[in-house]
N, C-alpha and C positions, 0 to 999 in steps of 0.2 A: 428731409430732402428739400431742395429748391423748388420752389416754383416754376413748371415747366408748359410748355404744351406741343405736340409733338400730334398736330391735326391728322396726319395723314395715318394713323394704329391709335395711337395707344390714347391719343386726346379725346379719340372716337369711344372708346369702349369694344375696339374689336377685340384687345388681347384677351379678354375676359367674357367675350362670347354675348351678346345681348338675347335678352326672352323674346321666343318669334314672336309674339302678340305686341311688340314694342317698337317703336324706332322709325325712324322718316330716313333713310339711308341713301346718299349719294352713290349714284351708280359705280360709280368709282371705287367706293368701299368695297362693294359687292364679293369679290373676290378673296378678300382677309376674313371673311368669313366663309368663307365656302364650304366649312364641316357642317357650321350651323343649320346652313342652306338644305343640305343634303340630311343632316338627322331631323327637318323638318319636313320632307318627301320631294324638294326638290331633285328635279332629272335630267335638268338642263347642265351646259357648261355655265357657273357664273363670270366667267373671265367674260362670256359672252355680251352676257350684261353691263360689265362696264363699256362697253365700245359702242357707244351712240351710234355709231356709222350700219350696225348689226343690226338684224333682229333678238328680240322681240322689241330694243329700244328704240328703234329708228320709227316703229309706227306707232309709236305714244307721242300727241300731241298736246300744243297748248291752244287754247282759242283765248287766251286773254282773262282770266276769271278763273275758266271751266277746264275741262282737260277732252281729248276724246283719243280716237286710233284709227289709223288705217283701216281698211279691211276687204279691200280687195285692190289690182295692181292698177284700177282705172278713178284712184283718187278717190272711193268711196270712204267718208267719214263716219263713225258712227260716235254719240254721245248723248248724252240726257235731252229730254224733254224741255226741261225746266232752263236748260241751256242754253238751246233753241228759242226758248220761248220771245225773244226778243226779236228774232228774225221770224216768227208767226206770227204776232202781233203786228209785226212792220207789214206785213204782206197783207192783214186783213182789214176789212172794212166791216159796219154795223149790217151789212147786206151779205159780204160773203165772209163770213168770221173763221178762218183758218182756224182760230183755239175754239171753237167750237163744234166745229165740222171732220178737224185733219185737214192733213194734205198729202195727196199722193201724185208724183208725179210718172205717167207710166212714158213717156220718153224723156229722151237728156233735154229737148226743145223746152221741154214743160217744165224744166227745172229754174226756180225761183231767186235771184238776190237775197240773199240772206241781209245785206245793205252793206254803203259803201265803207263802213267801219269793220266788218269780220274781216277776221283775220285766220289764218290755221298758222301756227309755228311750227318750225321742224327741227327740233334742236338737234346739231351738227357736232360742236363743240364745247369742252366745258373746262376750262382750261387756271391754274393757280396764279395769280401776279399779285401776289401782297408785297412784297419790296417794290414794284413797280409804284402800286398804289399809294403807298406810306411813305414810300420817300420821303419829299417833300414837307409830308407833314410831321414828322419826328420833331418836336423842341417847340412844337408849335400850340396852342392852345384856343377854344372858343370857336368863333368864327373864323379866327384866320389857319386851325385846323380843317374845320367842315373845308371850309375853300381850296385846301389841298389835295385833300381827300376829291374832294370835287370837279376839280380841274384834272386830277389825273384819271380819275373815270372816264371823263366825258374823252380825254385823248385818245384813250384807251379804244372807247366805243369809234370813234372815230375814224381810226386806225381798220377799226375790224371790217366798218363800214364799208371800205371803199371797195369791199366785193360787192357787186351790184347783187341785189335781191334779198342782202339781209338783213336782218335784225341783230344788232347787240344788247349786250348789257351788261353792268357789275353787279354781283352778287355777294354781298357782306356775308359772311358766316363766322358765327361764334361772336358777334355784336363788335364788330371791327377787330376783331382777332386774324383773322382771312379773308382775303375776297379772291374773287374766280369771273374768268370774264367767260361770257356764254355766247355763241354766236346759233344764229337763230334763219332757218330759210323763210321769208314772210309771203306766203300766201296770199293774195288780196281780193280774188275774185271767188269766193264762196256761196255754195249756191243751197237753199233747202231742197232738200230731195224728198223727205218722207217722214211724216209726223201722225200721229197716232189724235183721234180727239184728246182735251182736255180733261175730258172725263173717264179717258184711260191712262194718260200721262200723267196727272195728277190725279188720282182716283184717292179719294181720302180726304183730299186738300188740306187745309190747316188743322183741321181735327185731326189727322193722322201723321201729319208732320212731325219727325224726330219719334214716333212712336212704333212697336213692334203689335201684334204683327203686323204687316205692310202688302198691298198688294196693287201694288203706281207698275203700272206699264212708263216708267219713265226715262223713253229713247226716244230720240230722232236722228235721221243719216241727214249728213252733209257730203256736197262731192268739192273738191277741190280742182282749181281751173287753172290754165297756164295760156301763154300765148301761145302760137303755133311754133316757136323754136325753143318752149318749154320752159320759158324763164317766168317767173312772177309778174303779173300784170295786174292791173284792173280791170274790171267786168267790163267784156265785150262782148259780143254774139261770137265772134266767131273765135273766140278762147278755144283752147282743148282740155280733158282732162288730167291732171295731174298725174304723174304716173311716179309710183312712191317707192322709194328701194327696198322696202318693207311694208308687208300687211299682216294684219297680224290673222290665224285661221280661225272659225269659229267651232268651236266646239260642239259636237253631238252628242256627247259623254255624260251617263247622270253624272248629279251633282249631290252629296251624304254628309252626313256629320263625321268630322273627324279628316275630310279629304284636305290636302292642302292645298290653299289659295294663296295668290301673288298679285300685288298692285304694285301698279306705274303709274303717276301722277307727278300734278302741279301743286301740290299743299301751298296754299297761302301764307298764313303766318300762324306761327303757334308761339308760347312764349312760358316754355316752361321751366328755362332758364333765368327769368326774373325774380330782381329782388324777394325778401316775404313780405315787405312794406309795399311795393309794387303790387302783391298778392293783396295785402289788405286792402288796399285802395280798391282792387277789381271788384272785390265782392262788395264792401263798403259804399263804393261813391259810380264805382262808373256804371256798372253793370245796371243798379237802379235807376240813374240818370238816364242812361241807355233808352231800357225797358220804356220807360216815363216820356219819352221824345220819341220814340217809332209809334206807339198809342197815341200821339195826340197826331200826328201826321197823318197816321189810317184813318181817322176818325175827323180831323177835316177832309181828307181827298172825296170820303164817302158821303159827306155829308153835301161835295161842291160837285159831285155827279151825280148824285139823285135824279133818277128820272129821264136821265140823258146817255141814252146808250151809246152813240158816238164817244162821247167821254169816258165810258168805262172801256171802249176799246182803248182808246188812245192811253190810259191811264195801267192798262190792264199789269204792264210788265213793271210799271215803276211799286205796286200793290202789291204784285206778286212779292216781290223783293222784299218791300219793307216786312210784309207778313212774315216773309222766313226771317229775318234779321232782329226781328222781335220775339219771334217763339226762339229763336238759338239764345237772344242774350237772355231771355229767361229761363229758360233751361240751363244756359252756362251758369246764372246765380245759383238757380236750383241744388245742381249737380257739386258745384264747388263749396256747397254748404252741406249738402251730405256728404259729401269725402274728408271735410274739414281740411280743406286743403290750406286755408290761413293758418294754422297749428301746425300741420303734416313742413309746410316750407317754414316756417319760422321756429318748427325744431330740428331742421334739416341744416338751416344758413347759420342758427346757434351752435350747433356741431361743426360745422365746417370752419367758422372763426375761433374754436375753441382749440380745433386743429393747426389752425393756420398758425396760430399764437406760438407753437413751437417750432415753426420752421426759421432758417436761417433767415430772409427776407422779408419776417412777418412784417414791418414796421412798413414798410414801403407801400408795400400793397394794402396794405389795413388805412394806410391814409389814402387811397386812391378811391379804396371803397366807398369809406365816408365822404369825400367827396362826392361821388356818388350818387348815397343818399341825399345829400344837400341839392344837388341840382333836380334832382328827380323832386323833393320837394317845393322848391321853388317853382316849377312849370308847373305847377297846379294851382298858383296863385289865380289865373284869369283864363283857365279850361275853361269855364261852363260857357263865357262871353266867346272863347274864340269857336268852341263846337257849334256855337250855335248863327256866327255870323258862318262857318264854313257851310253849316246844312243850307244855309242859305241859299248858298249858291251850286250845290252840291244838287238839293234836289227839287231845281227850276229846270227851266228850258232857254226863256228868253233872257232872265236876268243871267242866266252862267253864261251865255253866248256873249251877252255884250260885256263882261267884264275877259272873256276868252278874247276877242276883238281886241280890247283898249291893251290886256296886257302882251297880244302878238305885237300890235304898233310900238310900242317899249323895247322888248327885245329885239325888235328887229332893227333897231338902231347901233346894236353892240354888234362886235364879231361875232360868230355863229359858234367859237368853243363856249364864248364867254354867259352865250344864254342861258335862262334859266331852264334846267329840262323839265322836257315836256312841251318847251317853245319854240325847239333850233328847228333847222331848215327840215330834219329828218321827222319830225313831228307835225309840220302842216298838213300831210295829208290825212292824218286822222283828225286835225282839229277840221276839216272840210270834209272831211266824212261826218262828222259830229253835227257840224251847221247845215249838210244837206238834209236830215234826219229829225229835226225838231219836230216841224210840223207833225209829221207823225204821231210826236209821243204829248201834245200842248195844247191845250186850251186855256183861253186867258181868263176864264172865270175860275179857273182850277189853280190855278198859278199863284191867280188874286189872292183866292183864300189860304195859299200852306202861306206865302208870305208873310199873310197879317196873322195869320198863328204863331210863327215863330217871332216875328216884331214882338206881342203878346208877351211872347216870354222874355224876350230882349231885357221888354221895358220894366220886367219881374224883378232885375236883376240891382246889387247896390248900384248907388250911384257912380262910384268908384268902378263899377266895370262897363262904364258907358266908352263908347266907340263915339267920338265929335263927329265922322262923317255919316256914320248911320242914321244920328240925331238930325242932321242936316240938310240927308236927302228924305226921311221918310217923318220927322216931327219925334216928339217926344209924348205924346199919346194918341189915344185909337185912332178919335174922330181923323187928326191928320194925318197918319198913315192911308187911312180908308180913304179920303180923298186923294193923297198921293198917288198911291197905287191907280185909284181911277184913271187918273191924267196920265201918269206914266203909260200904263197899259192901252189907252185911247187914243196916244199920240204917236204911239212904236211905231215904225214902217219893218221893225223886227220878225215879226212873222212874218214874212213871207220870203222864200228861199232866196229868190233873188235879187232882195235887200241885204240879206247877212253877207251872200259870197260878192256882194259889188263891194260892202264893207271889210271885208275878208282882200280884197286885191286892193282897196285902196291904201292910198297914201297916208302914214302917220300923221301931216298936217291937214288932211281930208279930215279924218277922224276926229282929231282935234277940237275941229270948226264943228261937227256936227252937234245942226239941231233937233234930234231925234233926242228925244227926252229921257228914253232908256238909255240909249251911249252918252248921255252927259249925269245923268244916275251914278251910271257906273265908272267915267273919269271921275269921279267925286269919289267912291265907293275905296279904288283901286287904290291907293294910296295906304288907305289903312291894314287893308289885306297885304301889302309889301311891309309895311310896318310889323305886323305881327308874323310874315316868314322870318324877317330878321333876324327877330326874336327867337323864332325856332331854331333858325339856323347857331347862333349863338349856345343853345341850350344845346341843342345835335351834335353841336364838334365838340364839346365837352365830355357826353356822353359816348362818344365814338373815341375818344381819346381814354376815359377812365374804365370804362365797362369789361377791356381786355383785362385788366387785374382782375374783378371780382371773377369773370370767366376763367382765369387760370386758376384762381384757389378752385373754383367748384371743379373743376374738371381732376387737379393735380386731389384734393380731397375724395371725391367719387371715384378715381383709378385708384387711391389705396384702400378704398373699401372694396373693391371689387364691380364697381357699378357700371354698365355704359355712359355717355354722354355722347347725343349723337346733335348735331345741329337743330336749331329750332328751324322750322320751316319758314322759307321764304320765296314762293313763287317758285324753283328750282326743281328740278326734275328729282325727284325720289322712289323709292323701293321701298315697299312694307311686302312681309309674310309672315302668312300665322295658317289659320286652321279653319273650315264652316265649323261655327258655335254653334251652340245653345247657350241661353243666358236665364241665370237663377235673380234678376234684379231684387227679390225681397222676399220674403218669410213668407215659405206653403205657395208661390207662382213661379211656376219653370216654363221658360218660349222656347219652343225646337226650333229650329234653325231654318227650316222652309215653309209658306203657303202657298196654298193650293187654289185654284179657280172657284172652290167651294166659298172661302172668305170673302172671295168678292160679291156672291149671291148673297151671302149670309148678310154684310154691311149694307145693299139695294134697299135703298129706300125711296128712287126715285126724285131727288132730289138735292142739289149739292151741298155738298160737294160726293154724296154716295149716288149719284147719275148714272149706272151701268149702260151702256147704250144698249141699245136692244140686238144690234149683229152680235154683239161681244154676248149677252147676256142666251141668246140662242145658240148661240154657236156650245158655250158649258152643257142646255138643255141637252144638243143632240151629241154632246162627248166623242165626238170625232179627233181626237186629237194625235194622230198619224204618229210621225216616229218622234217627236215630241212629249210623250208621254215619259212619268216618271214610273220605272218598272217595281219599283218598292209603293208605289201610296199608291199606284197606280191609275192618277188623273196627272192633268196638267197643272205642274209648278207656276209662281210667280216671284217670289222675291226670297232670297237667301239672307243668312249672318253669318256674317266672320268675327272673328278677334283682329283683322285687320288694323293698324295706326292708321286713322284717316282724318284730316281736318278741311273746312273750308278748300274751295280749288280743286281737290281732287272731285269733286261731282263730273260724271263721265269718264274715269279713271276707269280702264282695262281691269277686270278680272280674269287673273289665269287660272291655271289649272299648273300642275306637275309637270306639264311637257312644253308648258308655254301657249297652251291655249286658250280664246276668249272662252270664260263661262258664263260672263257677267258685266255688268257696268254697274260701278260704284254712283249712289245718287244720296245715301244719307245716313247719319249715324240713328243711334235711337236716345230717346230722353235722356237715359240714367248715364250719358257717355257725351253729351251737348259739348260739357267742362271740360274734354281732352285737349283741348290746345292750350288751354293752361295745367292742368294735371291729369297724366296717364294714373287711370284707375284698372289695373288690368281684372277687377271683379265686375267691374259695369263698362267697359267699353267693348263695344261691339260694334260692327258697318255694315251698312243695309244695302242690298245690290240688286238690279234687273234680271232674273233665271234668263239667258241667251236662250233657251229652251222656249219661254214664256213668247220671248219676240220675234222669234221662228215660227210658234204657231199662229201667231196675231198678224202677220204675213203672208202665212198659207192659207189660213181660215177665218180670219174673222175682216180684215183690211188689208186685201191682197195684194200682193208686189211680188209676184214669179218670177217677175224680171230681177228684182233687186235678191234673191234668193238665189237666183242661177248665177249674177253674179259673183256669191259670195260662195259659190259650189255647194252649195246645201238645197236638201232635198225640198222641194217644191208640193207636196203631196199633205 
């Protein structure tokens, strides 16, 4: 048979039914499966599900990262802790520490800027244009494909734009096989409404992270603001609250093993569709690297706040981050070495070229493959130099502001299609949301030191992967770094807010001239980080142009075995259902599917990250736990397991029930399942979720909000 691909059935894997424990599902699909749906206890209409404009999908959001939902008709947001935690951070000080304390707001007055960068998305539309897209770049190759591809997005988004209040964007699927342009309502005025301590949101902290059993109270609500004739604005006092065409209801209903569960979510990126040499490299080279570069970052931050508690506020959210970003990529090594997943895909992609070899077309596509490989080979020549000049800028404050500056003055020289994105006119007010928000999260003796740690390793590197501008703003060992950095840092007028944003409305040849030491740093710096997008870019239209053949043998190979192939995930709104698990991870230990408020006593050790607070820890003593109660164990639930597909981005992700009810909110996988964004194990992947039950009672009784209960029509008692 030809090589074909036919996205919309059969490219999918609907004709042949996917395993409910499997699959990141565009809404859209939703319906060509609808037996599957329904022989796994679904009771809903699915037609219903495809139609964004509907319930239950209109009140699944994106916050940029994270995901959360509707949940009552006056804007109320509900999503993870750990989600939140950037907008509790922002809001606290070493005197009144939000992540330490909670926060509860008992009027709308008391409700808090989550800051001027949240956002809530409301995806509206999600619509196919690959002839649109690929036009242009058909006959084309390298960069002067990326550029077509490129240009016709940004049109595209463009286009979609000129409805006031939204957000666009293109969405690649199937690795430039498809793209879909998504049009998005942007939300700008988000506010914290109610957050749990620290000690209940993340109750576990990194010892329990990625682990079962679990028992993280890990929710916070957000409300959603509009102007007074309802349209998206920025924060102002006299905003109103958002009123959502859908919320989704919460459920009072136990929750058992065996019932069926449904998520809606934002999965970030999974990539299970890659090469096996791709595979080998992940477990081989990145994944250790990885591991090796978040360890040495936690371990300067800690060592450059010692003692200074302001700093571990300020520092609190970027620690948090790296902590979970280092127990995942070591877990994903973990995980991907027990599945054998480099064996598992490289006697998968041997089978599939074994097949390929007799089709009419093999010749064509087999050389587009290898190609391919060849390119995919080549970007690996100067990884370790570019990851590590990006961390650089990636996780500062002052140095990413002022290379953010130098490179808005550059594109704002071009036409605003021609910008790089992420720089056009539609983009400034998140990059000024970004620079009002520094301060917040930066101290220059913190700064000082990830810098000279990562210089440190720069200078580890051959010489052959030296950067001339690096060399030339920061020297070519320690001692001149450490002095640099002094000067640099001593002579910034960059902290302080309103240096950045006079910098921010100045003129290109303002900038230019400036003698602030950091913005001529970073005019220095900027050159070479466009040098090596180039380069990317170069290497991206290659791969955006080749990657469609190796994608149609796999998919045209997996539809004649019978297999699904569903997209890998990218930020795009998706559907998983499966089942509440239990999971057998290894010989003689079996985890039932739910805990109980007992785990959490049982873990009390007074110390964290096992901190019970004491209302929380009374409140179990006197077992008042109202209609919140599970009628089977007969105490109060905390955390569940599904077989749900979940990766990255769904954190905050809706759990339903059967009839489309919340049960639950998605916040984490467990160890033995880290690895699913690169290979589904359906014997170890399992997702770990908030019991709706648990943060009902933690509401009623232990850190009350009757308000925010009544709002949501649930019982108060």
């Amino acid at each position: 048979m030809a090589l074909r691909i036919a996205l919309l059935a059969s490219a999918a894997g609907l004709a042949f039914g996917a395993k409910a424990d499997e699959g990141m599902w565009m809404p859209s699909q939703l319906p060509q499966i609808a037996e599957q749906l329904a022989a796994a206890g679904y009771r809903g209409d699915p037609a219903a599900l495809a139609d964004l404009t509907r319930p239950p999908m209109s009140a699944v959001v994106s916050l940029g990262g994270c995901t959360a939902s509707f949940v009552s008709p006056e804007g109320l947001v509900v999503t993870n802790h750990h989600c939140a935690y950037g907008a509790i951070q922002l809001n606290s000080t070493a005197k009144d520490n939000l992540l330490a304390n909670g926060f509860i707001a008992d009027t709308r007055a008391q409700e808090v800027s989550a800051g001027p960068a949240a956002r809530v998305l409301v995806t509206t539309a999600f619509d196919r244009i690959t002839d649109r897209i690929l036009g242009d770049a058909r006959g084309k190759t390298g960069r002067a494909y990326y550029e077509a591809v490129d240009a016709a997005s940004k049109a595209a988004v463009a286009e979609c734009e000129q409805e006031a209040g939204v957000r666009c964007s293109v969405a690649n699927m199937y690795y430039g096989t498809d793209f879909y342009l998504i049009k998005q309502l942007e939300l700008k005025d988000i506010r914290l409404v109610y957050a749990p301590p620290e000690s209940i949101g993340g109750y576990g902290g990194e010892i329990d992270n990625f682990m079962w059993p679990r028992h993280s109270g890990d929710f916070a609500f957000y409300r959603a603001y509009v102007d007074k004739d309802g349209k998206p604005a920025a924060f102002a006092t006299d905003n109103v609250p958002y009123q959502p065409k859908a919320f989704l209801e919460v459920s009072t209903d136990p929750v058992a093993e065996g019932d069926f569960a449904m998520l809606a979510g934002y999965p970030g990126r999974t990539f299970r569709h890659r090469t096996a040499a791709e595979f080998a490299d992940q477990v081989g080279t990145q994944l250790p690297a990885r591991v090796d570069l978040f360890g040495s970052l936690l371990e300067t931050i800690a060592r450059a706040t010692a003692g200074n508690a302001e700093a571990d506020v300020l520092y609190a959210s970027q620690v948090a981050s790296l902590k979970n970003n280092l127990k995942r990529a070591q877990g994903e090594l973990d995980g991907l070495r027990r599945s054998d997943a480099v064996g598992v895909r490289q006697r998968d992609e041997a089978a599939m070229l074994a097949w390929l070899s007799k089709q009419p077309d093999a010749a064509d596509t087999r050389r587009d493959i290898d190609a391919v490989q060849a390119v995919i080979a080549q970007s690996h020549a100067t990884r370790e130099r570019d990851q590590l000049f990006a961390t650089m800028r990636s996780q500062t404050q002052l140095l990413k502001s002022a290379m953010q500056l130098q490179r808005l003055a550059i594109e704002r020289g071009k036409p605003d299609a021609q910008r790089e994105s992420g720089y056009q006119q539609r983009d400034e007010a998140l990059i000024e949301a970004s620079l009002k928000q520094v301060q917040r999260r930066y101290d220059p003796a913190v700064e000082k030191a990830v810098l000279a740690g990562l210089l440190a390793r720069y200078r580890q590197l051959p010489a052959t992967q030296r950067i001339a501008e690096l060399d030339a703003v920061f020297g070519t060992d320690a001692a001149q770094a450490t002095a640099t950095l002094d000067a640099l840092y001593a002579g910034t007028g960059l902290g302080a807010e309103a240096e950045r944003l006079r910098l921010l409305a100045a003129a290109p040849a303002e900038l230019e001239a400036s003698t602030d030491p950091l913005m001529q740093a970073a005019a220095t710096l900027l050159p070479a980080a466009l040098r090596i997008e180039d380069a990317d870019k170069e290497q991206d239209g290659e791969l955006l142009r080749l990657r469609p053949a190796y994608m149609r043998a796999l998919i045209s190979y997996r539809e004649s075995q019978g297999q699904a192939v569903y997209p890998d995930a990218n930020s795009t709104l998706r559907v998983s259902y499966g089942k509440v698990s239990s999971l057998a991870p290894r010989d003689g230990v079996h985890y039932t599917p739910l805990t109980t408020v007992q785990g959490i006593v049982e873990k009390h050790t007074g110390e964290e990250p096992f901190d019970a607070p004491k209302p929380l820890r009374d409140a179990i003593a006197k077992g008042d736990f109202g209609s919140s109660i599970d009628p089977v164990l007969g105490t109060q639930t905390v955390n569940f397991m599904t077989n749900l597909d979940t990766t990255g981005g769904n954190s905050g992700s809706p759990v339903m029930d059967a009839n489309g009810k919340l049960i639950g909110l998605n916040f984490d996988s467990n160890w033995e399942a880290v690895s699913a964004s690169w290979m589904f194990d359906p014997r170890y992947k399992r997702a770990i979720h908030v019991d709706a039950r648990y943060l009902r009672w933690l509401m009623a009784k232990v850190y009350p909000a009757p308000h925010l209960l009544k709002e949501m029509n649930l019982p108060v008692e």
